[in-house]
Structure formats: structure tokens, C-alpha cells
N, C-alpha and C positions, 0 to 999 in steps of 0.2 A: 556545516562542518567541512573538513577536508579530510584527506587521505590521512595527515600527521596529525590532527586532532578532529575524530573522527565524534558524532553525537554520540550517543548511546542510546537514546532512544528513536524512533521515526516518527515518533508523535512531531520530536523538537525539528525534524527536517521540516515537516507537516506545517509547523506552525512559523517557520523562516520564510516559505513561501508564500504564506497568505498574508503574512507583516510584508511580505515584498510590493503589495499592490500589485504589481503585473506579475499572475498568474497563468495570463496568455501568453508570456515571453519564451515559455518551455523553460521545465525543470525536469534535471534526472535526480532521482534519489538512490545512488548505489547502495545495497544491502549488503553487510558484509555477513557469510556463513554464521549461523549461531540460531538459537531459541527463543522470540521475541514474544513476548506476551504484551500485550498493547492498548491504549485506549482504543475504541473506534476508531479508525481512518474514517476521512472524508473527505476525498481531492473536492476540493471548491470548483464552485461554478464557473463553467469556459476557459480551463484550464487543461493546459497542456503538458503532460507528465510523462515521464518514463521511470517504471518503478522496476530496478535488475538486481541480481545476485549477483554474487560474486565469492570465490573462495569458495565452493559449493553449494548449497540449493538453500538460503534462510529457510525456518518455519515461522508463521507469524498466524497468532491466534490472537482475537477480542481477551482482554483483562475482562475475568469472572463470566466469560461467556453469554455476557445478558445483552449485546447486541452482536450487529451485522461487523465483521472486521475488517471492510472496503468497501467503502458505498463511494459511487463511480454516479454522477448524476448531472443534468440540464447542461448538456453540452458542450462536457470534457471531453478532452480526449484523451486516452492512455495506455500506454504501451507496458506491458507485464512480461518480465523475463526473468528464468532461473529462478522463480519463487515458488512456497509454498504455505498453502493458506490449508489448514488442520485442524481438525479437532477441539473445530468452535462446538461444544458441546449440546448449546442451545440457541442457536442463528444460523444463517449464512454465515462462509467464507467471504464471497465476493456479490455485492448487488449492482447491478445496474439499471439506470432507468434513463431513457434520454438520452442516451450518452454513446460515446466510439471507443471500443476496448480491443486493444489486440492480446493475444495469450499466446505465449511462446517458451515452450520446455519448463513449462510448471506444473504443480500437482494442486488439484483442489479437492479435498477426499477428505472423510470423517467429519464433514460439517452435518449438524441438523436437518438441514433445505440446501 
């Protein structure tokens, strides 16, 4: 997406990046302010990310709560700003395993674990 025809969901940022083939090249995914309900994220493997708000702090939960709503794994790396992961009812917010995450002026509260 861009600024003037921005995605609507972050799944579709999600899934431009990994049809990109190089996922090491570094991608940011700006968040614009708003209430995101979401399938699972899952930044791909050796991937380099920068996931930030803007326009105020996103919320972004798991669609129906039955998984994790950021799994971060085998040696991503990624940078988390102005976000907020909430009120996954029954998972993690954010997972990681393997991986380099920075977290910078976000909130991770009201998840399960």
C-alpha cells in the first residue's frame, strides 16, 4: 500500500512481503490509528521488519482469539513502535522464539499469557 491508497488490512501488508521473496531487504509496515482485528501475524523467517503507528497508538488483536497475534520467530528481526496488542482473549499478544525484537512506546496488556 501507500499513504494515498493505504491496505486495509495488515494481514495484506503481511502477505506483499513474503510474495516479495526478499524479506531480508527490510520492510516497514506503518499502522494507521484505528481498531484492527486480525488473522494471525507471522513475520516470515530472516526477516527484517519495522512494525509503527501512527496517528495514535493501533490496537491489534488475533480475529476470534484462538491464536498468538504476532509470532516473531527463527531469526527475524523487528522493530515494534507506537503499537498496541490487547485483549487477545485466549493467547498471547506477541510470541517470540529465536528471534531480535525491539519494543518501543507500546502496550501489551489484557492478553491471556
Amino acid at each position: 500500500g501507500s499513504m494515498a491508497t493505504p491496505f486495509c488490512k495488515i494481514a495484506i501488508a503481511f502477505q506483499k512481503m513474503i510474495g516479495s521473496g526478499n524479506v531480508a531487504a527490510g520492510w516497514t509496515v506503518k499502522i494507521k490509528s484505528g481498531n484492527y482485528v486480525e488473522e494471525p501475524l507471522v513475520v516470515p523467517d530472516a526477516a527484517l521488519v519495522v512494525l509503527s503507528g501512527w496517528d495514535g497508538v493501533p490496537k491489534i488483536r488475533a480475529q476470534g482469539d484462538t491464536d498468538v497475534t504476532l509470532t516473531i520467530a527463527n531469526d527475524a528481526t523487528v522493530y515494534i513502535d507506537h503499537l498496541a496488542f490487547n485483549s487477545n482473549d485466549s493467547d498471547n499478544g506477541i510470541e517470540c522464539t529465536n528471534a531480535t525484537v525491539w519494543i518501543d512506546e507500546s502496550r501489551i496488556a489484557a492478553n491471556t499469557r
